[in-house]
Residue, then its C-alpha position, 0 to 999 in steps of 0.5 A: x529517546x535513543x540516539x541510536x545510529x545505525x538500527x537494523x530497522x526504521x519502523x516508520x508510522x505516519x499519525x492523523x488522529x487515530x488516538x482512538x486506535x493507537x495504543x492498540x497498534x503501537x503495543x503490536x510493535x512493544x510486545x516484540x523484541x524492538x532492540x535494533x529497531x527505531x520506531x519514527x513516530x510522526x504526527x501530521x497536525x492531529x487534532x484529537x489526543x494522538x500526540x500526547x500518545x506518541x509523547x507516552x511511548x517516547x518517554x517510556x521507550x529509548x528506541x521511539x523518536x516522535x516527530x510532531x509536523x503541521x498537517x501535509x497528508x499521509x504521503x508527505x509524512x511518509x517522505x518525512x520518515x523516509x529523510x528522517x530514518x536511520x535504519x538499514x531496511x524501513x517499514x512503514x505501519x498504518x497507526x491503525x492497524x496491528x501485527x502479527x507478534x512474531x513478524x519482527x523475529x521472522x524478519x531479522x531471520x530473512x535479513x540474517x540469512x538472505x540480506x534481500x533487497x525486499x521481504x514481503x509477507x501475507x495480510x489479512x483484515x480485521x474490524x474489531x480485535x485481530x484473531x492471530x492466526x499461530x505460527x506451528x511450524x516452519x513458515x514458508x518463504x519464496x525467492x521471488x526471481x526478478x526479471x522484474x515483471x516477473x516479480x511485479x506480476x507474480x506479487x500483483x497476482x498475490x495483491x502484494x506488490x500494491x501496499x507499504x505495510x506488508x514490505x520492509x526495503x533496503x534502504x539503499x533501494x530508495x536511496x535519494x530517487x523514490x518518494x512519494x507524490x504528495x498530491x496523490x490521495x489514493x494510490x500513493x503507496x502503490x506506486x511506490x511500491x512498484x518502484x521499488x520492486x522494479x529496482x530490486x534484484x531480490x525479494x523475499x516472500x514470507x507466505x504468512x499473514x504478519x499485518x493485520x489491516x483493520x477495515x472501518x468503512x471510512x477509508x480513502x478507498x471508501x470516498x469521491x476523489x474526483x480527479x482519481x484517473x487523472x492522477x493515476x495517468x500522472x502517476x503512470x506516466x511517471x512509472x514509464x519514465x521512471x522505469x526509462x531512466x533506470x534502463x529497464x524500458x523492455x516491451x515485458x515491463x511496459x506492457x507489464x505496466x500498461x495491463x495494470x493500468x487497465x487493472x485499475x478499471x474496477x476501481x475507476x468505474x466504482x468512483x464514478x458512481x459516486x461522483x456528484x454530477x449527472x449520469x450524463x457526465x459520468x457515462x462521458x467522463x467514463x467513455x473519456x476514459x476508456x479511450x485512454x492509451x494505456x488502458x487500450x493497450x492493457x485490454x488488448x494486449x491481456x487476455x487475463x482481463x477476462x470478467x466482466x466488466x472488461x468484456x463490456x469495457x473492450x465493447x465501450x458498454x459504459x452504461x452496463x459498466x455503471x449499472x454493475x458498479x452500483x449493483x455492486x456497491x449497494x451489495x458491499x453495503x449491505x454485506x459490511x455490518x454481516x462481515x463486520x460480526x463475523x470477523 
């Protein structure tokens, strides 16, 4: 273990049993040059081999500092990373998921030339091995100008502004203000990437897939939260409040905000088909929803929601809204083991 002071880079990766999938993701980081990074390794309480992993790396790499913690969850162990890096600009990496080789050259580059507050790059998915797609030329980058929503809703549009995996931040950016909420288990990391992004003053846009996320069919956005929409009301409300403290409360922000949350309308009616109670309740729990002030104002105020499911949404058409839901879901069922061969 290095006792490196003042790296450029804080790769930070939360751990909970992927021992499976580790070595894979870490060698990602190690066949790039790691010389200014530091590389937080944190395992939340795994029960499988993980740990004795992440002890291999420590012991074979100088730059790789192994956290081991009782189990908190994902965001917890974000925050830990956070209190613990060292590094000018941190990233966090799903352990998981792999890089592209050359992301770590593309970022010294943009800090080197640009010092931005945000770099942001492109994504792509995978289910067995990655296909890296090679870099032949120049890549593109974009300034992205922040007058805040407008950089929040040109990354939204891009599904940038959502994830942590595909940012590296300022440091200073986060500062003491920004964690992430403990209690969330979907979401989490999209609402601190929108903070973040309403803080910065300057982003930068590497239009190039550099992460590579690996769809297994068992993530969190594969399971029944069920209390999914009152956590995101909590996590909203504490957008508006944060975006007031920081004096950026304009109507173009907020209302910014208030079509997002009707943006998570998909998302909500999808969950609710998977709750274990009655059809009866989920049509309740759903119009009750619906109802919401922030969700009335996004459908009202955008005329971008425009598919379906918002039109039958504007009209309270709650049982359409299900019926499309689940037609959808049997659809993603079947399509998973074709999409999976393909890819």
């Amino acid at each position: 273990m290095d006792t490196m002071k003042n790296p450029l880079l804080s790769i930070i990766i939360p751990v909970y049993n992927v021992e499976k999938y580790l070595q894979a993701s870490l060698d990602s980081i190690f066949v790039q040059d790691t010389g200014d990074c530091e590389i937080l390794l944190i395992n939340d309480g795994s029960k499988d081999g993980s740990l004795s992993v992440l002890r291999e790396y420590e012991k074979k790499y100088r730059n790789v500092r192994v956290i081991d913690k009782v189990n908190e969850g994902v965001s917890a162990t974000r925050n830990c990373g956070l209190d613990e890096c060292r590094g000018e600009y941190l990233y966090f990496m799903d352990a998981d998921d792999i890089l592209h080789p050359q992301l770590l050259s593309l970022l010294r580059k943009e800090i080197v030339e640009t010092y931005p507050d945000i770099i942001v790059w492109d994504f792509t998915t995978f289910y067995t091995n990655p296909k890296f797609v090679p870099i032949l030329s120049e890549v593109k980058v974009e300034d992205v100008q922040n007058g805040h929503k407008e950089a929040f809703n040109y990354l939204m549009a891009n599904s940038s502004a959502v994830s942590l995996w595909n940012k590296a931040i300022l440091r200073s950016c986060v500062g003491e203000i920004i964690r992430l909420d403990p209690t969330m288990t979907y979401g989490e990391d999209m609402f601190f990437s929108w903070k973040v992004i309403l803080m910065a003053d300057s982003i930068r846009y590497i239009r190039f897939p550099l992460y590579y996320y690996r769809q297994s069919g068992s993530g969190a956005t594969n399971r029944f939260h069920p209390d999914l929409y009152e956590h995101y009301r909590k996590a909203f409300d504490d957008i508006y409040l944060f975006v007031e403290q920081q004096g950026g409360a304009n109507v173009n922000v907020l209302t910014s905000i208030d079509y997002h949350f009707a943006c998570r309308i998909p998302a909500l009616t999808s969950m609710e088909i998977r709750a274990p109670y009655s059809r009866e309740k989920q049509i309740a729990h759903l119009q009750h929803i619906l109802q919401d002030e922030y969700i009335c104002r996004g459908l009202s105020s955008s005329s971008q929601l425009n598919g379906k499911l918002f039109t039958l949404a504007r009209n309270n058409e709650v049982s359409e809204m299900l019926k499309i839901a689940r037609i959808d879901a049997v659809k993603s069922k079947l399509l998973y083991p074709l999409k999976k061969i393909l890819k």
